[in-house]
C-alpha positions in Angstrom: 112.1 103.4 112.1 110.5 100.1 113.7 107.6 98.2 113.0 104.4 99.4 114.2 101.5 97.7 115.5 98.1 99.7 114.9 94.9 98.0 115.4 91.2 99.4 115.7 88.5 98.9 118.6 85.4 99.6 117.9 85.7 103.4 116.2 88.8 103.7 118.7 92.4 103.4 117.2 95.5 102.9 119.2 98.2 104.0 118.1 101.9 103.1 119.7 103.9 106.4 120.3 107.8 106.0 120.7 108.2 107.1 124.6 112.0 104.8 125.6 115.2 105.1 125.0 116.7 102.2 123.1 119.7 101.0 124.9 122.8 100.1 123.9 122.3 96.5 125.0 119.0 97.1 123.3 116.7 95.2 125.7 114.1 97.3 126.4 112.2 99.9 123.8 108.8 101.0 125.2 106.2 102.0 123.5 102.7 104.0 125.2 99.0 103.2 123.4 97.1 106.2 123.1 93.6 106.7 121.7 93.7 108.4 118.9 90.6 111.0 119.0 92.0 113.9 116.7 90.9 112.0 113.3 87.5 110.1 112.9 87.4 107.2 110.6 85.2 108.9 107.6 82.2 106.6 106.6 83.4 104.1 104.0 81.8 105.0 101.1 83.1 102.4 98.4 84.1 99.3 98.3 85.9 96.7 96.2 85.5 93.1 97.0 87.7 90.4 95.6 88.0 91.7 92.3 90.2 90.0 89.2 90.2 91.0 85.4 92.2 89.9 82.7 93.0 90.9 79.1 94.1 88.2 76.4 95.0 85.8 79.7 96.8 87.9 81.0 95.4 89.0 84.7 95.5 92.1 85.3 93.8 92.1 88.8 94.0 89.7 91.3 91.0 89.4 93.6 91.8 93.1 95.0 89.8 93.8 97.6 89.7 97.8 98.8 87.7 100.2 100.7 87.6 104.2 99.9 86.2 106.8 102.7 84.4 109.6 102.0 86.0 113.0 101.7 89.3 110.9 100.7 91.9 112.0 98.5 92.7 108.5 97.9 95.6 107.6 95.1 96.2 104.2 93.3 100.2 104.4 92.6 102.0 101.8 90.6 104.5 101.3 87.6 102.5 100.6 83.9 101.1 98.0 84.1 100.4 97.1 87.7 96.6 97.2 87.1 95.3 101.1 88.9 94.0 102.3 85.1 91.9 99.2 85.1 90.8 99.2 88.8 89.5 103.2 88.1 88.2 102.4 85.0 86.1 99.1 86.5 84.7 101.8 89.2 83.9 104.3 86.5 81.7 101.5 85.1 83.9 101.9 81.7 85.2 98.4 82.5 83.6 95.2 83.7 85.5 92.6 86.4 85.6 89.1 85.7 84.6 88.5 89.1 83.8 90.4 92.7 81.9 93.2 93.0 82.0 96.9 93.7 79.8 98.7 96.2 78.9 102.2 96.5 77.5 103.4 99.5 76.8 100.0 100.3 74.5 99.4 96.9 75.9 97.3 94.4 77.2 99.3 91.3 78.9 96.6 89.6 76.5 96.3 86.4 75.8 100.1 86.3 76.6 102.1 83.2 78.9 105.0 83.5 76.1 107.5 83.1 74.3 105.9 86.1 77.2 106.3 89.0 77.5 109.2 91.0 80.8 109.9 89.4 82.6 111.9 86.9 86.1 110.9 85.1 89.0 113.8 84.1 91.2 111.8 81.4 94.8 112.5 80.6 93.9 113.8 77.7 91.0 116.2 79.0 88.6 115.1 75.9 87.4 118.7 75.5 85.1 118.7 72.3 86.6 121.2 70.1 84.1 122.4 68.0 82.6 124.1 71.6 84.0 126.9 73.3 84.2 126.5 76.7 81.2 127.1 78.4 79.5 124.9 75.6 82.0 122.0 77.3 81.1 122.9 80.9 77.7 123.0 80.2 77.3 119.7 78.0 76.3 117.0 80.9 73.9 119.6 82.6 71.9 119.7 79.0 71.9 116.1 79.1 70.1 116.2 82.4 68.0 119.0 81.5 68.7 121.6 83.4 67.1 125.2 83.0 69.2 128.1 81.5 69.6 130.2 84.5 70.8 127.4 86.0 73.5 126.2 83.6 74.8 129.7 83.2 75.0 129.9 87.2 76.8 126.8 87.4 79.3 127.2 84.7 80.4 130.7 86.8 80.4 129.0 89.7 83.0 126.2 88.3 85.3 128.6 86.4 85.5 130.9 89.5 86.5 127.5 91.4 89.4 126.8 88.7 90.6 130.7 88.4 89.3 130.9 85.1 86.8 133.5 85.0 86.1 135.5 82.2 86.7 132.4 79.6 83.8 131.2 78.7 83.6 132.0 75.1 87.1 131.0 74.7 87.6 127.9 72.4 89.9 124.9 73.6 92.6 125.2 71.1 93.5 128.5 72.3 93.9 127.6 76.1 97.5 126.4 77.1 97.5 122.3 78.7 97.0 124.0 82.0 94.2 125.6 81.3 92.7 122.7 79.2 93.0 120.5 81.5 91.2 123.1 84.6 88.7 123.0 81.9 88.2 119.5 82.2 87.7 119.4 85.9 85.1 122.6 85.8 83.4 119.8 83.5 83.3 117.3 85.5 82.4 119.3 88.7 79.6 121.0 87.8 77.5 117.9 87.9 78.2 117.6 91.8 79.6 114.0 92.0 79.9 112.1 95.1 83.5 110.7 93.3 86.1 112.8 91.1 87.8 110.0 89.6 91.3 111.1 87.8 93.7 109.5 85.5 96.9 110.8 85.2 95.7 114.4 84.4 98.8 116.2 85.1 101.2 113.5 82.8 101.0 116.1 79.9 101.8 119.5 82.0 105.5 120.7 82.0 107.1 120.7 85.5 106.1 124.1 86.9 102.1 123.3 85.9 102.3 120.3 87.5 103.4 121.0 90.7 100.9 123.8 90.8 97.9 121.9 89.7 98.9 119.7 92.5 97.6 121.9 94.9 95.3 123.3 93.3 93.5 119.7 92.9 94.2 119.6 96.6 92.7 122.7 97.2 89.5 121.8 95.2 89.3 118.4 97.1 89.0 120.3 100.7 86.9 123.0 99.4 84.2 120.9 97.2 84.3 118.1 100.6 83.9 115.6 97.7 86.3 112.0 97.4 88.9 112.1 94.9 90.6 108.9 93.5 94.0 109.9 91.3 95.6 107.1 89.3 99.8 108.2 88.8 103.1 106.6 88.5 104.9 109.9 89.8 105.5 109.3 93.5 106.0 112.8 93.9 102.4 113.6 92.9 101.2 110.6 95.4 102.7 112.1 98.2 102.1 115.5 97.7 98.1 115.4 97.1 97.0 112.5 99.3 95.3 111.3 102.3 95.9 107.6 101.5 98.1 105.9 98.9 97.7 102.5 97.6 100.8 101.3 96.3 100.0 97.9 93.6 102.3 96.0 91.6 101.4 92.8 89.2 97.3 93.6 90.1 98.2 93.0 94.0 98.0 96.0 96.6 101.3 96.2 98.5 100.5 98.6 100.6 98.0 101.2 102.1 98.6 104.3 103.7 99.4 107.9 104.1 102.4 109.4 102.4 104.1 109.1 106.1 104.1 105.6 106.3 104.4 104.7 102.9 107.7 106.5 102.9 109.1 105.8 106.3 107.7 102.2 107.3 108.1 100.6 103.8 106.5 97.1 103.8 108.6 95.1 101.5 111.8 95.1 98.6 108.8 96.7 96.3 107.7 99.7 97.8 111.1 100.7 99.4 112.6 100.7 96.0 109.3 102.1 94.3 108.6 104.9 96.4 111.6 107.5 96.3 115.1 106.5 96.5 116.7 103.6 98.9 119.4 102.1 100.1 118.4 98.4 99.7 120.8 95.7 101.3 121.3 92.6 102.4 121.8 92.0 106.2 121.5 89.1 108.7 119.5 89.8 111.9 121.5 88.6 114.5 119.1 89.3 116.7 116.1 91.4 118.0 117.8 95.0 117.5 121.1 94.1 115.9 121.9 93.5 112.3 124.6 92.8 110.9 125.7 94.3 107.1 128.9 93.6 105.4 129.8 92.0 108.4 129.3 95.2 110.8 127.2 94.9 113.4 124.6 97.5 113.7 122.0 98.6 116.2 118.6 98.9 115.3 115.0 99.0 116.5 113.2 95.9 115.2 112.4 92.7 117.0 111.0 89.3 116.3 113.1 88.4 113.3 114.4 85.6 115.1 118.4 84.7 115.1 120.7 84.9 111.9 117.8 85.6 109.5 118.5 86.5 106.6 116.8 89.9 105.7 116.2 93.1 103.3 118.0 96.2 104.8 116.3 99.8 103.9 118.1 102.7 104.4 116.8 106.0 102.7 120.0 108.4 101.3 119.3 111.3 104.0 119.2 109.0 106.5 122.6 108.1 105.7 125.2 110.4 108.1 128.6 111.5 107.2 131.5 112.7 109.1 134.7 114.3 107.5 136.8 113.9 110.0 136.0 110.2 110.1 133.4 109.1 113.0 131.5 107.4 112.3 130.3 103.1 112.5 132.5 102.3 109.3 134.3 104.4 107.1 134.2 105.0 103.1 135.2 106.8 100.3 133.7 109.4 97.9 133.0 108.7 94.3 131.0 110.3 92.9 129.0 113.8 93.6 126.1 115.4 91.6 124.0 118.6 93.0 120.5 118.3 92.7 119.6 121.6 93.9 118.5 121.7 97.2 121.0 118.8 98.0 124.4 116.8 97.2 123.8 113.4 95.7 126.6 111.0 96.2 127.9 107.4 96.2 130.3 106.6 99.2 132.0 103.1 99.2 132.5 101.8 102.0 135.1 99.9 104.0 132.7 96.8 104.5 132.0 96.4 100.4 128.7 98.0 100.5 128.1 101.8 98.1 125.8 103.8 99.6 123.3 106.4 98.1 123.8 109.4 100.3 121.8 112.7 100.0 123.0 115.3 102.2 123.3 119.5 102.3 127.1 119.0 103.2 129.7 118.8 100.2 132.1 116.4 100.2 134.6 116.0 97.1 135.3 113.1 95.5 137.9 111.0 96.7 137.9 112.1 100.2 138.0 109.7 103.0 134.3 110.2 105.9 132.9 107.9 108.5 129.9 106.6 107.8 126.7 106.0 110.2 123.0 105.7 110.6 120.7 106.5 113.7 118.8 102.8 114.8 115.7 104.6 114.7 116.5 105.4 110.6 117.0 101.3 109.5 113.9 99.5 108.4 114.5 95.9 108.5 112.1 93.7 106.2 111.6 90.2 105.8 113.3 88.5 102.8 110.1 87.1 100.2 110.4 83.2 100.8 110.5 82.9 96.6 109.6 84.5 93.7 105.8 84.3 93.8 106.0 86.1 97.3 107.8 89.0 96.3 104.5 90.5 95.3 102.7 91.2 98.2 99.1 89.5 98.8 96.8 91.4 100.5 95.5 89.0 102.2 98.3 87.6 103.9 98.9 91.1 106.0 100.8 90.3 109.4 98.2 90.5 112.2 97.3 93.8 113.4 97.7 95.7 110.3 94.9 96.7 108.3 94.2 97.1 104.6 91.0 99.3 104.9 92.5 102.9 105.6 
């Protein structure tokens, strides 16, 4: 891992590709820019601008400022609390900011009811009326805007064919399972051809199995429907499965944007390495550009411009972490403890310079025996330490230059 450096010209991004060799004295590490023509910056198609809201003084939003592309499955993820019910909810129109405004296609929306925005909302809870059967349910917001017969009854075929649920239109929601309930509520909210699916937690009350299939198929609608989804979750899994672009918030402040890939692998501070799957989080000192030191073990890595003896966060994901039994390895450790989690051994290895690592790996190793310990350069994200309390949630605005916050 290393820090990278993207920036846009004009409709042109350039993007550094690792080309060099890092070597042992690690001096040199080259990097070639290439243009980028393989994916086309999508038209923005809404836009928050420095928006803040707070309940019983408490703030819940902190002039967030956000831009959404069209065609984008674009997901707010964040622990309760962090503010992404209330920043879908304010572009739904259910909810009003304190201050800023929100743009849609360039038009300001911010005082528009809900019934006015080109936009349709599937709840956790699916709010199917239950004294309709189902095509009564699909049907309901095409009434309301008056359309013919022949053109409901086409519609509502149309969107149960597009959910795999044909044949159920006379079927009443307390006899469908949660899976179904809930593809019920996005035929609903389909058939009126919105420009925005907006989605809060829909899948929170499916067992595991439904879940993970709904995740594609809400994929799979997204791509074939070529209309922008937004998807409020906590479950990281669900972010990076489903999405083109994550937004990662915490305290009502966006820590990061970006797809799955970099959100995973190029975490941007202590937060979103320890939100986003599991981590290795340590303390190190950066001796200098490409060496850190943890535990007192000197380490090569890949990042630069840290400066001498800095102080700074460590991230090493558990896969990343290699083990030898016949003891090569950087350091060496001991076994303690092992779980198997299916498709991989989970264990904790304490090693010889006092730190315990998280280790995830396909190889069993039984507790109590003696391995050697390393980690590829390329696999140890270096991160700076906040300067206090205040700065451990990320602002925004204060992104290091060249990094964007507009995906």
């Amino acid at each position: 891992m290393y820090n990278q450096i993207c920036c846009n010209i004009g409709t042109v991004t350039v993007i550094p590709e690792k080309t060099g060799t890092v070597m042992p004295s690690c001096n040199i590490v080259t990097h070639k820019y290439t243009y980028d023509t393989t994916e086309q910056m999508a038209k923005e198609l809404i836009r928050f601008e420095h928006i803040s809201k707070s309940f019983e003084n408490t703030d819940v939003l902190k002039d967030l400022t956000l831009s959404i592309h069209e065609n984008e499955f674009l997901t707010l993820l964040g622990p309760s609390g962090c503010g992404k019910t209330t920043t879908l909810r304010i572009l739904g129109g259910f909810v009003a900011p304190d201050k800023g405004k929100v743009f849609f296609n360039d038009e300001d929306i911010t005082d528009l009811p809900p019934n006015k925005r080109p936009l349709n909302t599937v709840f956790q809870k699916y709010a199917l009326f239950t004294h309709m059967n189902v095509a009564e349910n699909i049907a309901f917001g095409l009434k309301i805007k008056g359309k013919s017969s022949r053109e409901i009854k086409e519609k509502i075929e149309y969107s149960l064919k597009l959910v795999g649920l044909e044949g159920f239109e006379t079927r009443s929601p307390a006899s469908l399972s949660g899976g179904q309930q809930q593809r019920i509520a996005i035929a609903r909210a389909i058939v009126n051809e919105p420009r925005v699916l907006l989605l809060d937690e829909p899948l929170g009350a499916l067992d595991l199995k439904l879940r993970q299939g709904m995740q594609y198929e809400l994929r799979r609608l997204k791509e074939e429907l070529g209309i922008t989804f937004v998807y409020v979750t906590h479950d990281q899994e669900e972010a990076l499965t489903m999405s083109d672009t994550v937004v990662v918030m915490n305290q009502g402040i966006i820590q990061q944007i970006g797809t799955p890939e970099d959100i995973y692998n190029e975490p941007q501070n202590a937060f979103v390495a320890d939100f986003i799957g599991d981590s290795n989080l340590l303390d190190g000192i950066m001796i200098r550009d490409c060496l850190v030191s943890l535990g007192g073990l000197e380490m090569p890595c890949v990042d630069t411009g840290f400066g001498c003896n800095t102080p700074v966060d460590v991230v090493i994901r558990p896969e990343d972490v290699e083990l030898d039994a016949n003891g090569k390895g950087q350091t060496h450790g001991t076994v303690t403890s092992i779980m198997f989690k299916g498709v991989h051994w989970e264990m904790h290895v304490e090693s010889d310079i006092g730190i315990t690592f998280l280790v995830q790996t396909t190889e069993h190793f039984p507790v109590g025996s003696t391995v050697g310990i390393s980690v590829d350069p390329y696999n140890i994200q270096i991160m700076h330490k906040p300067s206090s309390e205040d700065a451990q949630v990320f602002d925004q605005n204060e992104a290091p230059a060249g990094e964007s916050y507009e995906p």
